[in-house]
C-alpha positions in Angstrom: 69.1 108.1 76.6 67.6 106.9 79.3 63.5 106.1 79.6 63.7 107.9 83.2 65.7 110.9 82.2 63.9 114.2 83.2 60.4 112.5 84.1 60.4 112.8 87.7 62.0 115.0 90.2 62.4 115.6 94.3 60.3 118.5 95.3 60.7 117.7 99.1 63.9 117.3 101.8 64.0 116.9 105.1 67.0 116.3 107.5 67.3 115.4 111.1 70.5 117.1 113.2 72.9 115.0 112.8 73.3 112.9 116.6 77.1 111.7 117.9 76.9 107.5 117.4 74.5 106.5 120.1 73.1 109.6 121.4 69.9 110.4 119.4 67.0 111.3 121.8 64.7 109.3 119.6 64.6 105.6 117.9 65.4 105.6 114.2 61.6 105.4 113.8 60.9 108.5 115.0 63.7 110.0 113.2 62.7 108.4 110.0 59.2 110.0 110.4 60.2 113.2 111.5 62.3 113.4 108.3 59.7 112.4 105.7 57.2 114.5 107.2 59.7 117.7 107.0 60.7 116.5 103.4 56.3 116.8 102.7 55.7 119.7 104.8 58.5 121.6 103.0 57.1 120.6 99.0 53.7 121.2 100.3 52.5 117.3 100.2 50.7 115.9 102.9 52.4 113.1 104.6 49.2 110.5 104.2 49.7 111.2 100.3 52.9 109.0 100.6 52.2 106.3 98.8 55.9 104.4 98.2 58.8 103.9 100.7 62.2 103.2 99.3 65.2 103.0 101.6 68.5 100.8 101.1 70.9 98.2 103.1 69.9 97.1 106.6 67.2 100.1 106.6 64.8 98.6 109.6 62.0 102.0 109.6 60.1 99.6 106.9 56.9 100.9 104.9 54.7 98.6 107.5 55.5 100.8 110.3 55.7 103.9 108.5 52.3 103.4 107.2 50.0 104.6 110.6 52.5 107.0 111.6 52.1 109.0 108.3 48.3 108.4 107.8 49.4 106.7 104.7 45.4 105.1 103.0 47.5 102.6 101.0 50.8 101.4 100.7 51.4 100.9 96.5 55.1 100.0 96.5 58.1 99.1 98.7 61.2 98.1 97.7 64.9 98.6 99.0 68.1 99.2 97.0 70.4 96.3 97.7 73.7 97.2 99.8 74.5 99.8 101.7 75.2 103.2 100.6 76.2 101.8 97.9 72.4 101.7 97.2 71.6 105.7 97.4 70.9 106.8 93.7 69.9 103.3 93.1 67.3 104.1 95.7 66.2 107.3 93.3 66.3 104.7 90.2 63.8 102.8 92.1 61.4 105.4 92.7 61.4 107.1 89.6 60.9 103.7 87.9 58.3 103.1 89.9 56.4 106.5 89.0 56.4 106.4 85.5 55.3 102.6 85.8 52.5 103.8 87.4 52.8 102.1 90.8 53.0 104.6 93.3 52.5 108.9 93.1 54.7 110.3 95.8 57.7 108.5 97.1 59.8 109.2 100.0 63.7 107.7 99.5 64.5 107.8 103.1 67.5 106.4 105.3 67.0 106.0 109.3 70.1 105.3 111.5 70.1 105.5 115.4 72.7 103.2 117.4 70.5 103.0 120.4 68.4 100.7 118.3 70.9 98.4 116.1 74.7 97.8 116.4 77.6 99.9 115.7 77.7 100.9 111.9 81.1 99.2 111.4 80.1 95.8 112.8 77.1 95.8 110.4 78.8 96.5 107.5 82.1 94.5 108.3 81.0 91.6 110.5 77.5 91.6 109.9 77.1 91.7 106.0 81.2 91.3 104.6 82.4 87.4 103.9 84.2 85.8 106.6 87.6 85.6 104.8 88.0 89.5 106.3 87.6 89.0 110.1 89.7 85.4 109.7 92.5 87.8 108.1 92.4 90.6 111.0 90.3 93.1 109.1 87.4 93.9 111.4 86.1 97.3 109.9 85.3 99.2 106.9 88.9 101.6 107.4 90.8 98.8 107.1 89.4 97.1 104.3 89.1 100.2 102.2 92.7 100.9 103.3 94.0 98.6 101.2 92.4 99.8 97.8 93.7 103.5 98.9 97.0 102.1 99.5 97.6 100.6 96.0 95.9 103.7 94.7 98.9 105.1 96.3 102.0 102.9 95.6 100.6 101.0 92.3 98.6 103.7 90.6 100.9 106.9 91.3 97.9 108.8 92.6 99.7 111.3 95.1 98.4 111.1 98.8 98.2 114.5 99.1 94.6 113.9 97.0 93.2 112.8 100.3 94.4 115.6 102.6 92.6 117.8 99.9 89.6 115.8 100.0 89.2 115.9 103.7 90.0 119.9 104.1 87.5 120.7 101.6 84.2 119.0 103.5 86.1 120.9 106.8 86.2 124.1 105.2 82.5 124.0 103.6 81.3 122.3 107.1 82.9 125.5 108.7 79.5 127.4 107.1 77.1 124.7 107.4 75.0 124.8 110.9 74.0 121.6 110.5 77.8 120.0 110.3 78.8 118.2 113.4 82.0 118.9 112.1 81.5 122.7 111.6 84.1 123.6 114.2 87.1 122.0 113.2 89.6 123.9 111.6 91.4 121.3 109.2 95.2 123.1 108.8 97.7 121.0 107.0 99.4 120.9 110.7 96.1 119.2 112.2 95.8 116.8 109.4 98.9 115.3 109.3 99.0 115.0 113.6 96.3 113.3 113.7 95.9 109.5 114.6 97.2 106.8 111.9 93.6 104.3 111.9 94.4 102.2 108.8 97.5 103.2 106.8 97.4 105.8 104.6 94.0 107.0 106.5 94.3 109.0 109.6 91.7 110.2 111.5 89.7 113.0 109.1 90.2 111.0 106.3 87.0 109.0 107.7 83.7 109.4 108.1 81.9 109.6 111.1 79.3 107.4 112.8 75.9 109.5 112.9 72.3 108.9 114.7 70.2 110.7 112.0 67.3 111.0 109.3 67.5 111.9 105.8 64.4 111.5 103.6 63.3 112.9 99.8 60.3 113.4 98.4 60.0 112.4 94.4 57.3 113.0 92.1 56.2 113.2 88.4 57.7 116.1 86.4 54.6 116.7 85.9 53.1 117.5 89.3 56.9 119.1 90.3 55.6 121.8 88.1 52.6 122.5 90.5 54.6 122.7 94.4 56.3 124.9 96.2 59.5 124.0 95.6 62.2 124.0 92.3 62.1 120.8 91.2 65.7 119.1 91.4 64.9 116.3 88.0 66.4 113.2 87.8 68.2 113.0 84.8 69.8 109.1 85.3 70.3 107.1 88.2 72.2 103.6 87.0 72.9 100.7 90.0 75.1 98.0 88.5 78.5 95.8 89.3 82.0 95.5 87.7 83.0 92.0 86.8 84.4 90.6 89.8 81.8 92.1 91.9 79.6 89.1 92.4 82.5 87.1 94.4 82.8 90.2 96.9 85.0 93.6 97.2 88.3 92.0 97.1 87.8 91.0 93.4 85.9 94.0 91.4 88.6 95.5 88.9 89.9 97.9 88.5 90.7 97.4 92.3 92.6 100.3 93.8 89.5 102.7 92.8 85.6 103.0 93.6 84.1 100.4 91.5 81.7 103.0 89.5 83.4 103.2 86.0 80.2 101.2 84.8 77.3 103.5 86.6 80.0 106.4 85.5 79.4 105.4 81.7 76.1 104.9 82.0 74.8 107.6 83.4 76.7 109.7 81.0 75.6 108.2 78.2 71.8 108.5 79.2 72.1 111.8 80.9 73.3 112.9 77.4 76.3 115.4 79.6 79.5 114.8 80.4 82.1 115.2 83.2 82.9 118.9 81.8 79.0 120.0 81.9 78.9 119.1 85.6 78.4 122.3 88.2 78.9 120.9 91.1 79.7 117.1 93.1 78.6 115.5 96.0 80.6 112.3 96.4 80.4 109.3 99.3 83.3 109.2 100.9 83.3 106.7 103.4 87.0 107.4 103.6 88.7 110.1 101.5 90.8 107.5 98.7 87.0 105.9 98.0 86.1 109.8 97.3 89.4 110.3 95.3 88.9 106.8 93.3 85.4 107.8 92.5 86.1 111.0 90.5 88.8 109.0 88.3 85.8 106.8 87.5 83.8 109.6 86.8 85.9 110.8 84.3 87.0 113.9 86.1 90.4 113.1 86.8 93.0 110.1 85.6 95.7 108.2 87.4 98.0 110.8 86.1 96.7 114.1 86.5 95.3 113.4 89.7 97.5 115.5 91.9 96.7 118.4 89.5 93.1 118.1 89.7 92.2 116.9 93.3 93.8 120.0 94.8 91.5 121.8 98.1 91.0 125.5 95.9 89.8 123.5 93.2 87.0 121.5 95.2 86.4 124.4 97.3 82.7 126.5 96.6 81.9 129.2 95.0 85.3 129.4 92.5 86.2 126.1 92.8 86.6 124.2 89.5 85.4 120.8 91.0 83.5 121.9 94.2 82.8 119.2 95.7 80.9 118.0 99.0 79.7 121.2 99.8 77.7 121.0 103.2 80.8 118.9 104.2 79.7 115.5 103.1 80.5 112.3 105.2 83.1 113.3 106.4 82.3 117.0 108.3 78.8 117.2 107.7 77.2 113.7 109.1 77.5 110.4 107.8 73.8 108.4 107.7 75.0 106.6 105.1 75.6 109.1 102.3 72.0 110.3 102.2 72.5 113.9 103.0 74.5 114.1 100.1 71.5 114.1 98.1 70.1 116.7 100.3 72.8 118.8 99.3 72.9 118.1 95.8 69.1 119.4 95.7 69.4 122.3 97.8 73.0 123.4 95.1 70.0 123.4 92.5 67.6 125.2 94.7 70.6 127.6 95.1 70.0 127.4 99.2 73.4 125.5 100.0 75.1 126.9 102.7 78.1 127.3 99.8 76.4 127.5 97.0 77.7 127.5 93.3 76.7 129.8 91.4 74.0 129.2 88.8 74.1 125.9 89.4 72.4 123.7 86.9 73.9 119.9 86.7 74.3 118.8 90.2 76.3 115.0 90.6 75.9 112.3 93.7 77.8 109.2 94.3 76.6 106.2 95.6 78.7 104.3 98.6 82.0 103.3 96.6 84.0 100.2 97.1 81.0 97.8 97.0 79.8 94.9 95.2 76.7 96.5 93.7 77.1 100.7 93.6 75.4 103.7 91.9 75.7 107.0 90.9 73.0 110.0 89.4 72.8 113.4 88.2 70.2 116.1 88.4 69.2 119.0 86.7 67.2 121.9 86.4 64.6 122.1 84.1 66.5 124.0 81.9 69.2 120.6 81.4 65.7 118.9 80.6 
């Protein structure tokens, strides 16, 4: 098992609202602040006690300037995750390493987004950081690139596409109780779903997620100090980053293609989590678009190619009965999308037992990383009773 397993844990989270693309009232600095502080305030740590800042992709709220703002006396360690969301749990990996190595105390895993101060999110992760060989072959965003895995997922793999209509109406339906979901008032019928606009065949318009202005920000600490807060520690039980082969020579290339790219993190986190798909009580899973949230639960191990349609059906990911509930403050797609980072808000809060649809007696709570690139990752928590 892994050396990390069970030896830290977040005690803190704090969340933004969740801005339409562009509208924030405040630079991502500000948000990013406003987060971490919340994510203290609520574990009962003081903000200058942060002592490591770990963030992922093109994350520009660095340590440097969070330092004053926080009161932070020293600055021990700094690091970010490499590529995009992909980089979430990788993030946590980071961090916990970095605790039980002795380097830092308290570290905040934050993500900051606000489009008043960068680009659209689409250009930066399709123009900005993708090879050339995309935009010189007409594919200009993320929706139409990932389209392509979905549709062989589709028309190679047998996967039925009525997998991603579930996908979508469950995040609707649990975002129908979430106040904080921008998408909380959409009702997502069958009728709705299948009018809405074709954006990249097979994905129409709620099978993607949206462009937020937003802060999301953790607080990790020893298991040991967990013990002493205010809140119920959420312990990090393995948190693997990692690459298919293929990876290394960009998307287009990792193998098995038509899926998520995380049957290696998938295996390893297993293995050094010492549980398996079955133990697992409930899943928050990126979905930049719905067939990248489909594709990751077959590398998971909670579905195959062939029983796909039977598994991926909306009552089974719905909360509390659900057999696979899945996303449920509405994930990326009806809660907010900053990157995937409130999906590790919510898989805290299903432990906590605070979710706006929460499972019950939750105990082994599972996040994805950003799936489809080069380098992704994956982790599970637990209560201390998984320990």
């Amino acid at each position: 098992m892994s050396t990390i397993r069970g030896k830290t844990a977040i005690v803190g989270v704090g969340q933004t609202p969740y801005y339409k693309r562009g509208t924030s009232p405040d630079p991502e600095l500000k948000l990013c602040v406003r987060a971490i502080v919340d994510a203290c305030e609520e574990a009962g740590i003081q903000p200058s006690e942060v002592d490591g800042f770990i963030s992922y992709a093109s994350e520009r709220s660095d340590a440097q300037k969070l330092m004053p703002a926080l009161g932070t006396r020293e600055v021990r360690f700094a690091a970010l995750s490499w590529i995009h969301g992909g980089g979430i749990p990788g993030a946590l990996s980071i961090a916990a390493s970095a605790i039980i190595a002795g380097q830092a105390n308290v570290v905040a895993v934050y993500r900051s987004m606000a489009e008043s101060a960068g680009q659209r999110l689409r250009i930066n992760v399709a123009q900005g950081d993708t090879a050339a060989q995309y935009l010189v072959n007409g594919l200009e965003s993320p929706v139409q690139i990932l389209a392509l895995r979905a549709q062989r997922l589709i028309e190679a793999d047998g996967v039925p596409a009525d997998t991603l209509r579930a996908m979508a109406q469950a995040c609707y339906y649990h975002a129908r109780n979430n106040p904080r979901a921008y998408g909380r008032n959409t009702v997502l019928d069958d009728a709705t779903y299948a009018n809405a606009r074709m954006i990249s065949e097979p994905y129409r318009l709620f099978d993607c997620s949206r462009e937020n202005d937003g802060a999301c920000a953790v607080i990790v600490v020893s298991a040991e100090r967990a013990k002493q807060l205010k809140q119920k520690p959420a312990y990090i039980l393995s948190a693997p980053m990692g690459g298919l082969e293929g990876s290394g020579a960009r998307e287009e290339n990792i193998h098995p293609y038509s899926t998520a790219g995380q049957a290696g993190v998938a295996r390893r986190m297993w293995a050094e989590s010492g549980y398996a798909p079955k133990d697992v009580d409930v899943l928050q899973v990126y979905q930049n678009m719905t067939g990248m949230g489909v594709g990751a639960l077959i590398d998971h191990g909670f579905c195959t190619y062939e029983n796909a349609g039977e598994v991926i059906r909306f009552e089974n990911l719905i909360a509390p009965n659900g057999s696979l509930p899945c996303n449920t403050s509405g994930g990326d797609l009806a809660e907010g999308f900053i990157h995937g980072m409130g999906l590790m808000a919510e898989a805290v809060r299903q432990l906590r037992g605070t979710s706006t649809n929460q499972v019950p007696d939750a105990k082994l709570s599972l996040m994805t990383g950003g799936p489809g690139d080069t380098l992704t990752s994956t982790a599970l928590f637990g209560t201390e009773e998984t320990l």
